[in-house]
C-alpha positions as CSV (number, residue, x, y, z in Angstrom):
1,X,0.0,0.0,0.0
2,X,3.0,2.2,1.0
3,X,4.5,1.5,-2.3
4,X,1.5,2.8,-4.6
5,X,1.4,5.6,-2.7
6,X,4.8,6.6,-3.1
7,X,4.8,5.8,-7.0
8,X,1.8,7.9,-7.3
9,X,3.8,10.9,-5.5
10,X,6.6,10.6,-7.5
11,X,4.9,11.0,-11.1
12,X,5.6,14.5,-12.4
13,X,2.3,16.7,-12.8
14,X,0.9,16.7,-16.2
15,X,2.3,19.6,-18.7
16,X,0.0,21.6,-21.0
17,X,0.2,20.4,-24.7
18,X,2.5,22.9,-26.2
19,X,0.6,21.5,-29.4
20,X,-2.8,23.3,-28.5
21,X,-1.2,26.3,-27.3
22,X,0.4,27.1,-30.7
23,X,-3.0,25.9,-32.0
24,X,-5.0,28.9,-30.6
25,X,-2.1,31.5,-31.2
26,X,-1.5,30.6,-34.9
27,X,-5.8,30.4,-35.1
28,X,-5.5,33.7,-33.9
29,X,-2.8,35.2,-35.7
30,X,-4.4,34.1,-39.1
31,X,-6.8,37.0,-39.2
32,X,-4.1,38.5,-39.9
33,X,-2.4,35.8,-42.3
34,X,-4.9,35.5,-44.6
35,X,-5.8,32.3,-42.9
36,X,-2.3,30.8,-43.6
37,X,-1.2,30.1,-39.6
38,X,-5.0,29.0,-39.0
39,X,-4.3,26.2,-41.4
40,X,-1.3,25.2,-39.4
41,X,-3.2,26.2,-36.6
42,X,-6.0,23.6,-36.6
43,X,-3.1,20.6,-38.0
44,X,-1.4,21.5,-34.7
45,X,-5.0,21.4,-32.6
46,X,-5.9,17.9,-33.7
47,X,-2.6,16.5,-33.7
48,X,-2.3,17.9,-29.9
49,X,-5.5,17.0,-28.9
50,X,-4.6,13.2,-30.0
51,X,-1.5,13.3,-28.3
52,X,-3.6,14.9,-24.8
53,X,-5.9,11.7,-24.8
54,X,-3.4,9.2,-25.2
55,X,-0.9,10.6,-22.9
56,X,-3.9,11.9,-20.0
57,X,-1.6,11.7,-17.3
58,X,1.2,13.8,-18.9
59,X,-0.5,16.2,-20.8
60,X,-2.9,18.7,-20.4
61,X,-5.0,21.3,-22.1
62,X,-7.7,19.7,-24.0
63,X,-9.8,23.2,-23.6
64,X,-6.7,24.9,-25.6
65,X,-6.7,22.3,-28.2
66,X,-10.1,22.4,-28.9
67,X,-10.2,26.1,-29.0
68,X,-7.6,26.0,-31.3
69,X,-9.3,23.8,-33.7
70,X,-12.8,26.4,-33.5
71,X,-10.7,29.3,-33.7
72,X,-8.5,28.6,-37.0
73,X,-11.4,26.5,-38.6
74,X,-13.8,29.7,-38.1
75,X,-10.8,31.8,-39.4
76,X,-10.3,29.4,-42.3
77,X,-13.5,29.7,-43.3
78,X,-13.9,33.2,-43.1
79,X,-11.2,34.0,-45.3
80,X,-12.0,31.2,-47.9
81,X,-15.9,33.0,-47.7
82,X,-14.7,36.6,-48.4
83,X,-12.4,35.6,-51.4
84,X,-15.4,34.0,-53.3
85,X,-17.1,37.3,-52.3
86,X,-14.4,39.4,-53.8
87,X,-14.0,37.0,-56.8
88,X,-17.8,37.8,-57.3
89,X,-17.8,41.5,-56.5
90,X,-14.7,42.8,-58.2
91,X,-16.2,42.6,-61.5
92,X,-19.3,44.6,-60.1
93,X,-17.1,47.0,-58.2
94,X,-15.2,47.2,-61.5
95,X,-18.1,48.3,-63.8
96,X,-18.7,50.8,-61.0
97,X,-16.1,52.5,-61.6
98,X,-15.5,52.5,-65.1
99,X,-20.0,54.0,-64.9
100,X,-18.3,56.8,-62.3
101,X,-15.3,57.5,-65.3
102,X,-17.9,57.5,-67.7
103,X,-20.2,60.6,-65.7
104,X,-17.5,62.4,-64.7
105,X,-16.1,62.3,-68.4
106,X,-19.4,63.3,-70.1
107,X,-19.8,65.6,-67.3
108,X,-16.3,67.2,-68.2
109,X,-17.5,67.2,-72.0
110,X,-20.7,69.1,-71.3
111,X,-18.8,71.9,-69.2
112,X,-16.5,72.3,-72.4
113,X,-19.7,72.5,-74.6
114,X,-20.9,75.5,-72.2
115,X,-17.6,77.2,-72.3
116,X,-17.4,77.2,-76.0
117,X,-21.1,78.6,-76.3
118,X,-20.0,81.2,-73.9
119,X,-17.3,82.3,-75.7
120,X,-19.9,82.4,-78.9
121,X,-21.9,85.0,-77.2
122,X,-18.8,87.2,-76.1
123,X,-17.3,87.1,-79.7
124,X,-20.2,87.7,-81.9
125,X,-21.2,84.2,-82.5
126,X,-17.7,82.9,-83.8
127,X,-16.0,79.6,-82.2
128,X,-12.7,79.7,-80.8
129,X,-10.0,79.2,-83.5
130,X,-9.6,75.3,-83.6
131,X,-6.2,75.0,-83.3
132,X,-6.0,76.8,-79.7
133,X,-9.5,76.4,-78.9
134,X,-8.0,74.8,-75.1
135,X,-6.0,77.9,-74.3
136,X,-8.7,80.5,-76.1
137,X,-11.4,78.7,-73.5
138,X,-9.0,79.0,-70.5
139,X,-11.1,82.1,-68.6
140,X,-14.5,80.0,-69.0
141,X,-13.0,76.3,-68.0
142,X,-11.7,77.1,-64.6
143,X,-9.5,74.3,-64.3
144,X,-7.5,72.7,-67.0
145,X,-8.4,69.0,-65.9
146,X,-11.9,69.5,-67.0
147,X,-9.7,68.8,-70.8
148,X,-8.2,65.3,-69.3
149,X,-10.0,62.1,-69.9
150,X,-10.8,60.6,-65.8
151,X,-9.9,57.0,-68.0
152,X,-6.0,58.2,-68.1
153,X,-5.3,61.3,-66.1
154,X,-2.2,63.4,-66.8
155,X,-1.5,62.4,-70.2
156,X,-2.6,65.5,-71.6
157,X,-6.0,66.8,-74.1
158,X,-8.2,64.1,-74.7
159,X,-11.3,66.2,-75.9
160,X,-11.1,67.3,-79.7
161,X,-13.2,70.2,-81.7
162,X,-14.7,69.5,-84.7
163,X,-12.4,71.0,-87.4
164,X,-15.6,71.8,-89.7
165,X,-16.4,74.7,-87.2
166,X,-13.8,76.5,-87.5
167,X,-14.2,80.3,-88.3
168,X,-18.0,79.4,-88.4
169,X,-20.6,81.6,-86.8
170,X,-23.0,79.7,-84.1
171,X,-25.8,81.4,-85.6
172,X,-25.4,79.8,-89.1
173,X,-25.7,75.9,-87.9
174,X,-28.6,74.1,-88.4
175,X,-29.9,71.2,-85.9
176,X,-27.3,72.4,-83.2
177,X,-28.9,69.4,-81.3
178,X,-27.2,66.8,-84.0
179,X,-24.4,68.8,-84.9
180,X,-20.9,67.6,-83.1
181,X,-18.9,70.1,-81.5
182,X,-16.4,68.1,-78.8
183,X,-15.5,64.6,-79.2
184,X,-13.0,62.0,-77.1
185,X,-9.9,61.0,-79.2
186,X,-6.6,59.7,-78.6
187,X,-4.4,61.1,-75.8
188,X,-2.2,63.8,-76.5
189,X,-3.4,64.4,-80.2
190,X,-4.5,67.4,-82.4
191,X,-6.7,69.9,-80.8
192,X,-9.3,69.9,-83.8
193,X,-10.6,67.1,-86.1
194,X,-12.7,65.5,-87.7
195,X,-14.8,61.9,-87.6
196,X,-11.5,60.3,-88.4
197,X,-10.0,61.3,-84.9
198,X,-12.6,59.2,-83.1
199,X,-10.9,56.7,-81.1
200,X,-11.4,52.9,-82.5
201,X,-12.6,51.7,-79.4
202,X,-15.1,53.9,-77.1
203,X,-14.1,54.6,-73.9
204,X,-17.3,54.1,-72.3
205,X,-19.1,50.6,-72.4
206,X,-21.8,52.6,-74.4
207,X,-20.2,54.4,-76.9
208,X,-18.3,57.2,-77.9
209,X,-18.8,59.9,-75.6
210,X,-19.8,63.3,-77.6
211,X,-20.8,66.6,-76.9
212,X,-23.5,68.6,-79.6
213,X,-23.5,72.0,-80.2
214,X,-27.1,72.8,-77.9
215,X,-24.5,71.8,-75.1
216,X,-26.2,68.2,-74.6
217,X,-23.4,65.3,-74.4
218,X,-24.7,61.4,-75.3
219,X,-22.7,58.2,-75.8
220,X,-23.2,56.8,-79.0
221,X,-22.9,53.7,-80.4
222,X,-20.7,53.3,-83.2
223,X,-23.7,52.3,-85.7
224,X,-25.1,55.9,-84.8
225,X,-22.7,57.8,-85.9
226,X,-23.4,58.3,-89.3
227,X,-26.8,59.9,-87.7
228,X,-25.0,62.8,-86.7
229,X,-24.2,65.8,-88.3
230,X,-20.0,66.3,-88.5
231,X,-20.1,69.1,-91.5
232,X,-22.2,72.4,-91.2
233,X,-24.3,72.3,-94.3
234,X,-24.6,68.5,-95.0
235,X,-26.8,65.9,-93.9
236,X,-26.6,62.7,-91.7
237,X,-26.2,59.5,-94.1
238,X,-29.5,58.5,-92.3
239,X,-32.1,61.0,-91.0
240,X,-33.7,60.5,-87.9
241,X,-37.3,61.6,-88.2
């Protein structure tokens, strides 16, 4: 009787599973892992809480294991949720920007459209010369941005002024509402044009993005283009009635 007693004395007192306490602190720290240390994290949880029932009386910390299993497989999940939610929302969130480009872009073309009727009225009906239309407009634009395209900032004029108005009087066009006065072309190119300046491919999901001489700006689709009027005097090859 003596003897069992004194065995059971002399056993050391059971240790917590260093297993399940690196289970919970990598479960933890995989917030901010992208779930990486939670993966290593719940290995470590099962493989110390396997190691805590077969060795009771030596190890302890089952609560810790467990923990750590919840904590990095919650973690885990998480993670592996929100990237199938960005997957599925980034090419949402990308049309959403491209619609906020596209406003701020016709916007931009319809404040150009007003400056150059301004300066109409303050020069007895004539347009700005084409070929320095951008400084001529300077006092009425405000700030020289409104010329850059939001789609590539910085690289310089990306509006263009119908060539066919130039040293024309306001007052002598017919159907100002189909007549073309601004248009978006490449970056960096001529200040004045004419249909052949249009950029191959529009901008805007919708079409070319152009501003009409009553000050209204639309985007149209490239088989509406030969609706519009591009030369004072002339008709569209297809009249809209």
């Amino acid at each position: 009787m003596n003897n069992v007693k004194s065995v059971a004395e002399s056993l050391p007192p059971a240790k917590t599973s260093g297993l399940a306490i690196a289970s919970l602190v990598l479960g933890i720290c995989g917030i901010f892992t992208c779930g990486l240390s939670a993966i290593a994290g719940l290995i470590l949880g099962i493989v110390g809480l396997c190691a805590i029932k077969k060795r009771a009386e030596q190890l302890k910390g089952q609560a810790l294991a467990v923990a750590g299993i919840i904590v990095s497989a919650i973690i885990i999940v998480l993670i592996f949720f929100t990237a199938i939610m960005m997957v599925l929302l980034m090419p949402a969130l990308s049309g959403v920007r491209t619609q906020g480009k596209i406003a701020l872009s016709m916007n931009n073309a319809k404040q150009i459209c007003m400056a150059i009727n301004l300066y109409c009225e303050d020069n007895d009906g004539r347009f700005p010369p084409a070929d320095i239309w951008p400084a001529a407009l300077a006092p009425y634009l405000g700030d020289a941005k409104i010329l850059e395209s939001p789609f590539a900032p910085h690289t310089g004029l990306s509006y263009v002024m119908n060539v066919h108005l130039n040293n024309r009087n306001i007052r002598d066009i017919k159907q100002p509402h189909r007549m073309v006065l601004i248009f978006e072309a490449p970056f960096g190119g001529p200040t004045a044009g004419g249909r052949e300046l249009l950029i191959h491919r529009p901008r805007g999901r919708k079409g070319h993005i152009i501003g009409f001489l009553d000050g209204h700006v639309e985007c149209v689709r490239q088989e509406m283009l030969d609706k519009l009027i591009w030369i004072p005097g002339t008709q569209p090859f297809d009249i809209i009635r």
